[in-house]
N, C-alpha and C positions, 0 to 999 in steps of 0.2 A: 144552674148559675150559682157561684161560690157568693159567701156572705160581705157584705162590703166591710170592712174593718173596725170596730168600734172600739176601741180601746184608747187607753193614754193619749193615741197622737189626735184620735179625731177631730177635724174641727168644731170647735166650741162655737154654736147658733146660738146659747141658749139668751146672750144678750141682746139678740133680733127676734122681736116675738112673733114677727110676722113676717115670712120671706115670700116674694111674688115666683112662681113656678122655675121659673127661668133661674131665680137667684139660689133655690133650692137642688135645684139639678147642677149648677157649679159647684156649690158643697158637696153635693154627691161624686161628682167626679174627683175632687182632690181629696177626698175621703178614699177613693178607690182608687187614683195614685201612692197618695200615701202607703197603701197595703201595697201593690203593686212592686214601689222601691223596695221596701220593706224584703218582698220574695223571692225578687230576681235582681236586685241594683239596679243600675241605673241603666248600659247598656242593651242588660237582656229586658228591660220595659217594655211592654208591648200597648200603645193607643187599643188597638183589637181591643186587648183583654180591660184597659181601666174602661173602654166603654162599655164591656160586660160585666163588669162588677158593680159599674154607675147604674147600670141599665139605662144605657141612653147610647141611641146612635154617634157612629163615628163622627158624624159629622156636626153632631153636635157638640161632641166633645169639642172641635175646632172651634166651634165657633163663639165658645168658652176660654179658650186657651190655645194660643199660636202654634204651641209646641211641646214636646215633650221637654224641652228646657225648660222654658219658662213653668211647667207643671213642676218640677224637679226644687226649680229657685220656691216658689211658693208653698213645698214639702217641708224643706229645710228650714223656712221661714219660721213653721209650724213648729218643726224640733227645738232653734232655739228658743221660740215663743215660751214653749210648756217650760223651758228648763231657767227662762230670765224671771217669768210669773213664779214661778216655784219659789225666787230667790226676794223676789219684793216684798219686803215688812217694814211698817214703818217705825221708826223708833220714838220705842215707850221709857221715859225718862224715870217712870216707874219699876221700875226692872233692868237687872244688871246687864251688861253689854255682853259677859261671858253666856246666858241665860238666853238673851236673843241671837246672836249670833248659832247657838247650839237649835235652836228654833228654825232658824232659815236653812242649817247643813240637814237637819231630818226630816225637812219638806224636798230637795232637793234631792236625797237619799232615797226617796217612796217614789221619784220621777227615774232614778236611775235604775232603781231596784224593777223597773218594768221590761221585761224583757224585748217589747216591743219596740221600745224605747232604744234600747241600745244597740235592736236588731239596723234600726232607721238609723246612726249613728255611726256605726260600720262602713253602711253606704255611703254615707255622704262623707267617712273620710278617706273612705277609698277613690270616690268623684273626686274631692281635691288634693291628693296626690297626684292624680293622672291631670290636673287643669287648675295650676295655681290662680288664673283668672277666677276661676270659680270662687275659691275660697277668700281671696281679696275681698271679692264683692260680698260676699255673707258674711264676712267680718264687720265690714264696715254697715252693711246692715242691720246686725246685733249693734253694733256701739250706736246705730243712731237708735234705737229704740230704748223707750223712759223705762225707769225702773229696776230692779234689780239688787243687786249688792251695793252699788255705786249710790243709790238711794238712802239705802239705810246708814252708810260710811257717810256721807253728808249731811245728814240729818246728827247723827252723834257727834259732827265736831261742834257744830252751828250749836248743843247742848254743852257744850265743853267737857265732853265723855271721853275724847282724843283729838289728838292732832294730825290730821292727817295731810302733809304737801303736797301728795297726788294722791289722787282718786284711782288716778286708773292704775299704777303703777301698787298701790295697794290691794286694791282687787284681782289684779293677776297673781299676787303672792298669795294670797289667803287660797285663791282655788288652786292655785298650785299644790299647796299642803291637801286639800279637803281631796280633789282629784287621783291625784298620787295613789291615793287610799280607796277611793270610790268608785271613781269613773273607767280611768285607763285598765287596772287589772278585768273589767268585766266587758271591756270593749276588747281586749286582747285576748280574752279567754282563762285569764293567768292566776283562776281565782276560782275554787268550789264554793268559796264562805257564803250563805248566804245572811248572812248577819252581819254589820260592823260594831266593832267593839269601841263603845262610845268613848272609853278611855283615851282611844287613839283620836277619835274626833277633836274631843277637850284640850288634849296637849297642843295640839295645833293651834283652835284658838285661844287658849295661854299664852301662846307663843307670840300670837300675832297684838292682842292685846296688848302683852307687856311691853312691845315695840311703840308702838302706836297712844299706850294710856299718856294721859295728862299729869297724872300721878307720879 
């Protein structure tokens, strides 16, 4: 029997310190989804194989989880989870915006920089290419969930650190720069570095600061 997945994406129990059998063997299973997508995408998934990596009968897996969709939605759940957690800091009014901001892109960078991470990321943009309903709905899932960059960007105006008119329409800018650089070249393959040169980091948020400061 192969090892169930433990890495970056796994689900995080450690806030449940006591799970009842039942609740434990669900984590088990989307634990061994998650590797699952990870191997084979989303098509070639096999129910068979996540209940061999769960160690738990097929039919227990069902009676966990309707489907391999719904196992799929709750994978991806997980991807953005690690990557909006990564990005949540709250703002310290002691410490300059350029300084936290460079805070949240290096936490953010250690979630990219996993190659696990990016393997599940592949997948899931390959599922919503092939099924824009997909990706609607996970979007709108990510934006309902607290925390984030959107966090931190309202916490600094409410300080008078910047002005910011939208929230969201600034958060799409700032990770459009930080991504550019981070994310797409190592989801595309378009990229040996394994380092980024913080320089290029910095200039971005310069860039976005200078728009956005009060100053």
């Amino acid at each position: 029997m192969r090892k169930i997945f433990s890495g970056t994406l796994s689900v995080n129990t450690e806030a449940i310190p006591k799970l009842t059998r039942s609740e434990q063997k669900k984590q088990d299973v989307l634990r061994a989804a998650i590797q699952e997508f990870r191997m084979f995408g989303f098509a070639g998934a096999s129910m068979d194989r996540i209940a061999e990596l769960a160690g738990a009968s097929k039919r227990t897996v069902y009676n966990h989880f309707v489907s391999k969709e719904q196992l799929f939605e709750l994978a991806t759940t997980e991807l953005w989870r690690s990557s909006k957690s990564a990005a949540t800091v709250a703002f310290d009014p002691s410490k300059s915006a350029e300084q936290q901001l460079l805070t949240i892109c290096r936490q953010c960078l250690a979630v990219y920089e996993q190659e696990d991470f990016i393997e599940l990321a592949r997948v899931v943009m390959a599922e919503y290419i092939r099924s824009s309903e997909k990706a609607q709905a996970a979007m709108q899932r990510m934006a309902n969930q607290e925390g984030g960059l959107e966090l931190w960007l309202a916490q600094a105006q409410q300080h008078g650190v910047l002005v910011v008119p939208d929230i969201q329409i600034a958060v799409t800018q700032f990770w459009g720069m930080f991504k550019a650089f981070v994310f797409w070249p190592r989801v595309f393959n378009m990229t040996t570095e394994t380092k980024v040169d913080e320089a290029v980091l910095l200039s971005s948020i310069r860039m976005f600061i200078s728009f956005y400061s009060t100053k």
